[in-house]
N, C-alpha and C positions, 0 to 999 in steps of 0.2 A: 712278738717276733713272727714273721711272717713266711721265711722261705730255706728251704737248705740250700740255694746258691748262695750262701749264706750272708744273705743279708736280711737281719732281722728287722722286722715288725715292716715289710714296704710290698712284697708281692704274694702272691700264690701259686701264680701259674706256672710259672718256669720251675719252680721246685717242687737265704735264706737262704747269711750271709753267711751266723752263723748258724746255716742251717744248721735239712733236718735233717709203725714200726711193728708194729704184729708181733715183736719176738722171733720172726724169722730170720735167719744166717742169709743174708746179700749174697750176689754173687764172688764166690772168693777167686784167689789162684788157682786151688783145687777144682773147682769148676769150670773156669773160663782157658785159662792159659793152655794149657796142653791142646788146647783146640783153634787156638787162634794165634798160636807163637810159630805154628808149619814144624818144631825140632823145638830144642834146647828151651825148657819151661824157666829153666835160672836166669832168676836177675841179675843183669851186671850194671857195672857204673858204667857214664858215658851215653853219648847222645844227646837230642836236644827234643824236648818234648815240646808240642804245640798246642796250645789250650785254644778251643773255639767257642766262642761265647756269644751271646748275642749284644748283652750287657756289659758295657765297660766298669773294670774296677774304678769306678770314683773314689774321690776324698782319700788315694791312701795315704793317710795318717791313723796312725794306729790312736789318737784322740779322737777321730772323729767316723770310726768305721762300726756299725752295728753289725756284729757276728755272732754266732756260737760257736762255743769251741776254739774262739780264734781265729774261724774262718775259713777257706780255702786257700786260695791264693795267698793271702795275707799270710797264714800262717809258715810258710816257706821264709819269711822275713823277719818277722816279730814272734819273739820269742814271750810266752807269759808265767806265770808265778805258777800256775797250772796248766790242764790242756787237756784235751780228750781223750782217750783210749784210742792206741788206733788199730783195732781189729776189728774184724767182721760182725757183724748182727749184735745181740744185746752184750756182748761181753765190750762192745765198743760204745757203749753209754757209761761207761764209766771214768769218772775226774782222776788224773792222776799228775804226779809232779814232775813240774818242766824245769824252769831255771832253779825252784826253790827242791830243797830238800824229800819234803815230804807234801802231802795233801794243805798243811797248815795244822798249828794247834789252838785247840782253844782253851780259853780259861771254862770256870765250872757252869755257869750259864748261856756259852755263845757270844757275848759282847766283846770281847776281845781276841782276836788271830794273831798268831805269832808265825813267821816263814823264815827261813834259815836259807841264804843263795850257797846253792855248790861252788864248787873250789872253779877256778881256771876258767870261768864264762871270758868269755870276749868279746867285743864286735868287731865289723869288719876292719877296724883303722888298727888292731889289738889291742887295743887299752880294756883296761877294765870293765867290767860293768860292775855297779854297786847296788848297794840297795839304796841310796840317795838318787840313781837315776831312775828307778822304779817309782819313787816316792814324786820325783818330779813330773814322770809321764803319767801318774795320774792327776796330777792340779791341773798338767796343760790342761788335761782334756776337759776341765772346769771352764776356761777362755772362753768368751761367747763366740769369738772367732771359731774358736775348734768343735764348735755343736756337731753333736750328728749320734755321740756317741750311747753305750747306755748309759737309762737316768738312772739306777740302782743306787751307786757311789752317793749321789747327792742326798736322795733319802737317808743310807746308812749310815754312812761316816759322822762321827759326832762333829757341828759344827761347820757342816759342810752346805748345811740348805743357800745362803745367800753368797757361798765363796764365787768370786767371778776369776780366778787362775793368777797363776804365777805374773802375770804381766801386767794385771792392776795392782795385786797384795805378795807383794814377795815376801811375807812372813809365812806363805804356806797355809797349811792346815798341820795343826798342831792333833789331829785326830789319826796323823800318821806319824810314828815316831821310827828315828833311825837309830839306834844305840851306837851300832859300828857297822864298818861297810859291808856285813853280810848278812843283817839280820833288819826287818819290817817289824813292827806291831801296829795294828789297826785297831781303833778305836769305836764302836758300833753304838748307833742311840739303842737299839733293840737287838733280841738275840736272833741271830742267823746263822741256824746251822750250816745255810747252803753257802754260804761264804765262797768253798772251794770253789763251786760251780764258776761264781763272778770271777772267780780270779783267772779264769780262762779270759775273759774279754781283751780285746785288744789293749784297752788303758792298762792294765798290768804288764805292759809292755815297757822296756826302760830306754829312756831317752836323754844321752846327754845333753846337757843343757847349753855346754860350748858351742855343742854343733845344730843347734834349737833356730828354725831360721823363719818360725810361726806356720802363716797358711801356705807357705812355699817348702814347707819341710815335706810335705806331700812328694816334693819331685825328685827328690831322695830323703829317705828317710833311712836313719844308719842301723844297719842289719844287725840282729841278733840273733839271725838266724841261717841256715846254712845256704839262704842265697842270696843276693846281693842286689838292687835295681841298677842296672847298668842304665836302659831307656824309659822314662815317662810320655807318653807322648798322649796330648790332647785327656787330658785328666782321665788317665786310665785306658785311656783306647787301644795303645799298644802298648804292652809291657812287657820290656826283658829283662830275665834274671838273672845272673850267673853266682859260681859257686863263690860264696865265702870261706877263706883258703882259713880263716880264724874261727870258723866253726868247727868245733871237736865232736866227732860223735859219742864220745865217751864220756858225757856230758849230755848227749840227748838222746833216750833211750826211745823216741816214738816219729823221729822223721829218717826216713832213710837217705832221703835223697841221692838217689844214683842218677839223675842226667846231670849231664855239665850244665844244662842251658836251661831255660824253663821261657818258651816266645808266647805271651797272651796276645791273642788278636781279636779283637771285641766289634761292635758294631752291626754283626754278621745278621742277616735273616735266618728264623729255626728251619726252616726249611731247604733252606746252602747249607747249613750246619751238618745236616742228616745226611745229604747227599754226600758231604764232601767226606765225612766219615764213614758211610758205608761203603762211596768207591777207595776209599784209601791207597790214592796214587801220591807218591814221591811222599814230602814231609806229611803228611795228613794219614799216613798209615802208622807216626808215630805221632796222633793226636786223639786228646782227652775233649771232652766238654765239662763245665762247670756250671751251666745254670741251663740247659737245652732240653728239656723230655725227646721222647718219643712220642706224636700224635696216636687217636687209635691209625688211621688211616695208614703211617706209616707203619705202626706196630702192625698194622696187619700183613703187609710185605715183607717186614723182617721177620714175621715169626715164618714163613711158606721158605725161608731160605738158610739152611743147617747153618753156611758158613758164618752168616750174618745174626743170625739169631742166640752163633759162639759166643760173638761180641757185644750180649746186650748187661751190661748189669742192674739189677735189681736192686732195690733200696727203700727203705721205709723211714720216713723224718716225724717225729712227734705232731702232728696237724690234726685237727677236725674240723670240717663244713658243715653248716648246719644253719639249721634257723632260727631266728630271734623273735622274741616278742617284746615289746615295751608295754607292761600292764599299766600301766597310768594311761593308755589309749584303749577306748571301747572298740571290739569286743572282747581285747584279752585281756581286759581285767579281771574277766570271771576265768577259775583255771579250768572249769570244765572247759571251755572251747578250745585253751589250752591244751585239754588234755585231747579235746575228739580230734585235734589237728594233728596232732603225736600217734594218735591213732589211724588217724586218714593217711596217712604218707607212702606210697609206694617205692620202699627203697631200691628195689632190683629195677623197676624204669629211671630212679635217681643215678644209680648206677651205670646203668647206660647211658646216659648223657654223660657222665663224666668218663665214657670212654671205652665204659666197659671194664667186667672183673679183674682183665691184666691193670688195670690202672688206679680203680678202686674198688675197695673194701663196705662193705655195707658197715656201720656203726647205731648201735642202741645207748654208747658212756659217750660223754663229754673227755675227760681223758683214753688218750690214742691206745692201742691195746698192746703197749709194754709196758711189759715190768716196773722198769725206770720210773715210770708215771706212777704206779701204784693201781695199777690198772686194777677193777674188779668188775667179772662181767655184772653185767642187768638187762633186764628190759624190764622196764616200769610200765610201760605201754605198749605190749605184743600183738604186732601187726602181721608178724610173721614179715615175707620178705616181701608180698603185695599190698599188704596193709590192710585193713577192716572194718571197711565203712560201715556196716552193722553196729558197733560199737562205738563209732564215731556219731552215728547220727542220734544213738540213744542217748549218749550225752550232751549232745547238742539241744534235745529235747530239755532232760535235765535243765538246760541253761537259760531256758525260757524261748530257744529258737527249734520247734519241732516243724518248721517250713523251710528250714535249713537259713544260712546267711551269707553276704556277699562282705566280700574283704580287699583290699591292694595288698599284692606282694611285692615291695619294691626291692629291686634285684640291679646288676650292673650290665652294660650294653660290651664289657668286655669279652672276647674270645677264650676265657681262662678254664672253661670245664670245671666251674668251681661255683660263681658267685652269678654264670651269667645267663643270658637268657635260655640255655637249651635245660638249665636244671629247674627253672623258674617253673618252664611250660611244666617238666616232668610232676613237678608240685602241681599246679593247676589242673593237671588229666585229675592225680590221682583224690584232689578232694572234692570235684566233681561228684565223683562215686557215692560220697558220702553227703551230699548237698550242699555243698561248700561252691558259692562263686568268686574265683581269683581272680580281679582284674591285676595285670600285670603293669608294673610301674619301672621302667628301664632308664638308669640314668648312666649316664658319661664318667669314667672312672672319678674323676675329680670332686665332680657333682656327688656321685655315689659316696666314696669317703667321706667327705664334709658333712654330707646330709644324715650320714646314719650314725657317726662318730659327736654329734652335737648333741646332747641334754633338749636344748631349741628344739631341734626340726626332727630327731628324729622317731618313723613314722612304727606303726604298731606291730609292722609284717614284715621280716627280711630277712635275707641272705646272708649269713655270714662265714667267715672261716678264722682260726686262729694258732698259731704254732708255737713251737719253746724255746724262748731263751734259752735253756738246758733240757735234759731232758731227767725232769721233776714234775710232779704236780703245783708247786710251788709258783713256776711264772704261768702257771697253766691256767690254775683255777684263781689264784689272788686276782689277776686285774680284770679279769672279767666276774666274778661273785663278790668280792672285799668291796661294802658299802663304803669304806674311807677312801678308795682308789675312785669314786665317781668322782668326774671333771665337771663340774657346771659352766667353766668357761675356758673352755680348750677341746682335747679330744678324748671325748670317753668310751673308753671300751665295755664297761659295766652297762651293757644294751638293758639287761631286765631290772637295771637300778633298785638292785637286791642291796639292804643295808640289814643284814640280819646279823643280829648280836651275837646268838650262839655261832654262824658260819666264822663272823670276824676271829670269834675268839678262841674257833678249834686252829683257824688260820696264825694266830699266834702262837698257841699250843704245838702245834708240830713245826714251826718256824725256831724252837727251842732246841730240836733235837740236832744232836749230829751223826746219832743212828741213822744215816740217809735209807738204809731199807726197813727199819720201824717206823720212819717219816711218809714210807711210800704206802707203806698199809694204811697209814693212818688220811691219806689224800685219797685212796683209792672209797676208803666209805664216807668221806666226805664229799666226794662229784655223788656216789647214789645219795646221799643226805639233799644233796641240792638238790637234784636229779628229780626229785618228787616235788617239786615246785613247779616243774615242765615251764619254766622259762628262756628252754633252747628244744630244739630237737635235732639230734646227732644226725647225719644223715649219710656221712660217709670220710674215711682216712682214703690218698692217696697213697698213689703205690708211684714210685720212680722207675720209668725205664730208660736208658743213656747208652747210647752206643760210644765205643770205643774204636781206634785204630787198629789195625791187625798185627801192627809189631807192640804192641802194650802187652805189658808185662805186669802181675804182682797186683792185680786189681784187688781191693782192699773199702768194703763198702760199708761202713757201721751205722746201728739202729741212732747213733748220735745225730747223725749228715742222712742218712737216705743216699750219698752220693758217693762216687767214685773218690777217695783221698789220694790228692797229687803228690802228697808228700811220702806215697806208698811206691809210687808206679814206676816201672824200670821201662827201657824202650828198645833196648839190647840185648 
C-alpha cells in the first residue's frame, strides 16, 4: 500500500486510498475548531461539504478500489464487515465492527472467522442486506473484469487461487459459507490472526446481485452506507453524494455524517487546491481535501499566518522512505558496504529535502513509529542525525575498498519529496564525506516502477518507500522480507530478495496470533531481527499537513489515515 489518500499500493506523494504515525494525537476538534469555526464549535447536520482533490475517485466499485480502512470517500457508501476506529491519533488505529456484530471469531488456530450482521442493515432501495450479499461482493471482486482490488482474499480463502468470480463460476467459492441471512464463516488455507484488519477492505462490501450491472456498477453502486451516488461523472471526476434516508445510525457507531451533501470535485492542481482553501470564499470555506499536502513552501506561509495555520491538520499514515539494496549486485553483496552506507547517511539534510521537520520524521526502523506496527526503537548503525563517515570509511576498508567506491543510485525524476531527485542529491553530498561516489540514475515514474519492482533489471542502489494495508507489522514487513512473497515474473517488492527461513517462519508464527498487541511486539523485534541484515536503510516517516475550510467543523485525524476523516466533519 502506498498512500493515505487512500489508495493503496500506487503513490506517495500526495499522502493511500486506504490510506495512512509517531503515536502522536492529529489535530482534533479540541484543537482546531474553536479557532476556525469564528462562535459555535458544535457540530450540526446539514450543509453540503466540498471535497478538493487533485485525483479522481476511479473505479468506484467497491471490487475494484485498493484502500485501507475502507477508504475515504468510499467509505461514506460501502459499508464493511469491519472498519477503522474513527478517533484521533493511535487510539484511531484500531479495527472495530461495522455491519457485523463484533471484530469476527475465530476458531482455535485462526483458520476459520465467523461474523454475525446486525439486525435492520439496509440499503438505499430498503431491502435487506444479507450475508449472501457480502458473500457475493467478494467473488465479484474475483472477476478479472473487477481487478484493482486487494490480492489477500485470493491467497487466503481456501480454494480461492484460480477462482475467476461469479460470472464465469456461479457455484462461488465454497470457502465462504452462508448458514442463514445473518451469519458468514470463512474458510482460510493458513492461520490469520489479522483477518479483522481485511475485513475493512472494500470487497467486504455487500452487493446485491439483482442490482449487479458488472464494470458499470461503478456509476452507481448501491449504498450501504449513509450516502448515496446521486452523480458519477467521467470515472470519478465529479462525485455527488447524498444522504441515504435507509441508513440508521444506530446501526453505525463510527460515521457521523452530518452534511446532507458530500460534492467531490477532482482533476484540480495542488496548488488551486491550497489557494482555494486557504481563501475560503463561498462553498470552499466548507471544503476538505482528500489526497492534497501542504508543500514546505506553502507550509511556510501558512505557518507566519495564526488564522490559517487554525486550519492546518496534522496527521501521521504508517509509511517509510528509505533505501534498498539488491545483494546479488556487487558492491552490496558484502554487508559491510551495506553497513558503511547506513552509516554514511545524513539524515537531517534527507530531511530537508523532504521538506523539512514539519513534513518529515528522521527514521532508524523499517516499521513507522507506532504502536500499531509493534514499533521498537533501534539504531543498528548510529549516525547520529549527520551521519559518520569516520566509521563508514572504516568499514569500507574492512570491505576490501580503503580508496573508497563509486556506485549508481537510481531514484525517480518525480517531484514527490520522497523517492526523487532532491533526496537522491541529499544521499550523494552525504556519502561523499565518507568516500563514497553516487552517480545519480533518474528515471520517469513508469520506468522507475518497472525497473526497480523486476527480479530482471533491478539495479543494486535505490529509493524506495512503502506503506500499510493496515496499520500492522504484518502487510508491513511480509512483502517486502517474506522470501515466498518474491515475484520472479511480475512485480516484486522483496528488493533485498531476503528468503530467510527463520524470518518466514517467525512471519507465520505471529500470523497465528489473534492477540493483535502480542502480534505487534512480536513484529516489532522482528524488523530489528531483519534490520541487522542492513538490506534497507530507514531514512524517514512523513508527517501530513492539509488545510481545511473555515467553516469545518469536527476535524477528526487517526494514526490509521494520517488524514482528515470526511465521515467525521460537520460544515455547520
Amino acid at each position: 500500500m502506498r498512500q493515505p489518500s487512500l489508495t493503496a499500493r500506487h503513490v506517495a506523494a500526495v499522502s493511500v486510498s486506504l490510506v495512512l504515525a509517531a503515536g502522536a494525537a492529529a489535530c482534533g476538534p479540541e484543537d482546531n475548531d474553536a479557532k476556525s469555526s469564528g462562535g459555535d464549535s458544535t457540530p450540526h447536520k446539514g450543509g453540503t461539504l466540498t471535497v478538493l482533490n487533485s485525483n479522481p475517485q476511479q473505479d468506484f466499485d467497491p471490487a475494484r478500489l485498493y484502500t485501507s480502512g475502507g477508504g475515504n470517500v468510499p467509505s461514506l457508501v460501502f459499508r464493511t464487515l469491519t472498519t477503522r476506529n474513527r478517533e484521533n491519533g493511535a487510539a484511531g488505529a484500531k479495527v472495530v465492527p461495522d455491519l457485523a456484530t463484533d471484530t469476527g471469531r475465530p476458531n482455535k488456530d485462526a483458520t476459520e472467522w465467523t461474523y454475525t450482521l446486525k439486525k435492520g442493515l439496509k440499503y438505499e432501495d430498503g431491502t435487506a442486506i444479507t450475508s449472501a450479499d457480502i458473500k457475493y461482493g467478494i467473488e465479484r471482486s474475483f472477476a478479472p473484469e473487477l481487478s484493482g482490488g486487494a490480492p489477500y482474499l485470493r491467497d487466503w480463502l481456501v480454494g480461492a487461487a484460480d477462482y475467476q468470480g461469479p460470472y464465469k463460476d456461479k457455484k462461488g467459492l465454497a470457502a465462504i459459507e452462508t448458514p442463514d441471512e445473518r451469519t458468514l464463516v470463512f474458510h482460510l488455507n493458513k492461520p490469520e490472526g489479522e483477518f479483522p484488519y481485511l475485513a475493512t477492505q472494500t470487497q467486504f462490501t455487500p452487493v446485491p446481485k439483482a442490482k449487479d450491472t458488472g464494470t458499470k456498477y461503478e456509476e452507481h453502486p448501491v449504498s450501504s452506507g449513509p450516502y448515496k451516488v446521486v452523480t458519477n461523472q467521467n470515472d470519478g471526476e465529479r462525485l455527488v453524494l447524498a444522504r441515504n434516508t435507509y441508513w440508521s445510525a444506530s446501526t453505525d457507531a463510527e460515521r457521523k455524517a452530518y452534511p446532507d451533501r458530500i460534492d467531490v470535485k477532482s482533476g484540480l492542481d495542488s496548488s488551486v487546491i491550497n489557494q482555494r482553501l486557504s481563501a475560503s470564499q463561498g462553498a470552499d470555506a466548507a471544503a476538505v481535501t482528500t489526497d492534497t499536502n501542504l508543500g514546505p513552501a506553502e507550509l511556510a506561509k501558512v505557518t507566519g499566518d495564526k488564522e490559517l495555520a487554525s486550519r492546518v491538520g496534522t496527521g501521521h499514515f504508517g509509511y517509510t522512505n528509505y533505501i534498498a539494496f539488491n545483494p546479488t549486485v556487487k558492491p552490496f553483496d558484502n554487508v559491510k558496504v551495506r553497513q558503511a552506507i547506513s552509516y554514511a547517511v545524513d539524515r537531517s539534510s534527507v530531511v530537508n529535502a523532504a521538506g523539512g521537520s514539519a513534513l518529515a520524521e528522521s527514521a532508524t526502523t523499517f516499521l513507522p513509529n507506532q504502536k500499531s506496527f509493534g514499533y521498537e526503537p533501534y539504531d543498528l548503525f548510529p549516525a547520529g542525525e549527520t551521519g559518520n563517515a569516520a566509521k563508514a570509511k572504516e568499514l569500507l576498508k574492512e570491505a576490501g575498498h580503503p580508496n573508497g567506491l563509486t556506485v549508481t543510485l537510481t531514484h525517480s525524476n518525480s517531484k514527490d519529496f520522497e523517492t526523487s531527485p532532491e533526496i537522491a542529491t541529499a544521499v550523494q553530498d552525504a556519502l561523499k564525506k565518507a568516500g563514497i561516489t553516487v552517480k545519480l540514475q533518474g528515471l520517469e515514474e513508469n520506468d522507475y516502477s518497472d525497473t526497480i519492482h523486476s527480479v530482471k533489471t533491478e539495479p543494486g542502489f535505490l529509493l524506495a518507500h512503502w506503506g500499510a494495508d493496515w496499520p500492522s507489522g504484518g502487510p508491513f514487513l511480509a512483502p517486502i522480507f517474506d522470501g515466498r512473497q518474491i515475484v520472479k515474473d511480475g512485480a516484486n517488492f522483496n528488493t533485498g530478495l531476503l528468503n530467510d527461513k527463520s524470518v518466514n517462519d517467525e512471519i507465520d508464527a505471529i500470523n497465528k496470533l489473534t492477540d493483535l498487541d502480542a502480534a505487534a511486539k512480536r513484529w516489532g523485534a522482528l524488523d530489528k531481527k531483519i534490520g541487522e541484515q542492513a538490506l534497507t536503510v530507514p531514512l524517514f516517516h512523513p508527517v501530513y499537513k492539509r488545510l481545511y475550510g473555515k467553516d469545518i467543523k469536527n476535524v477528526v485525524i487517526s494514526d490509521w489515515t494520517g488524514v482528515l476523516d470526511i465521515s467525521q466533519v460537520a460544515v455547520k
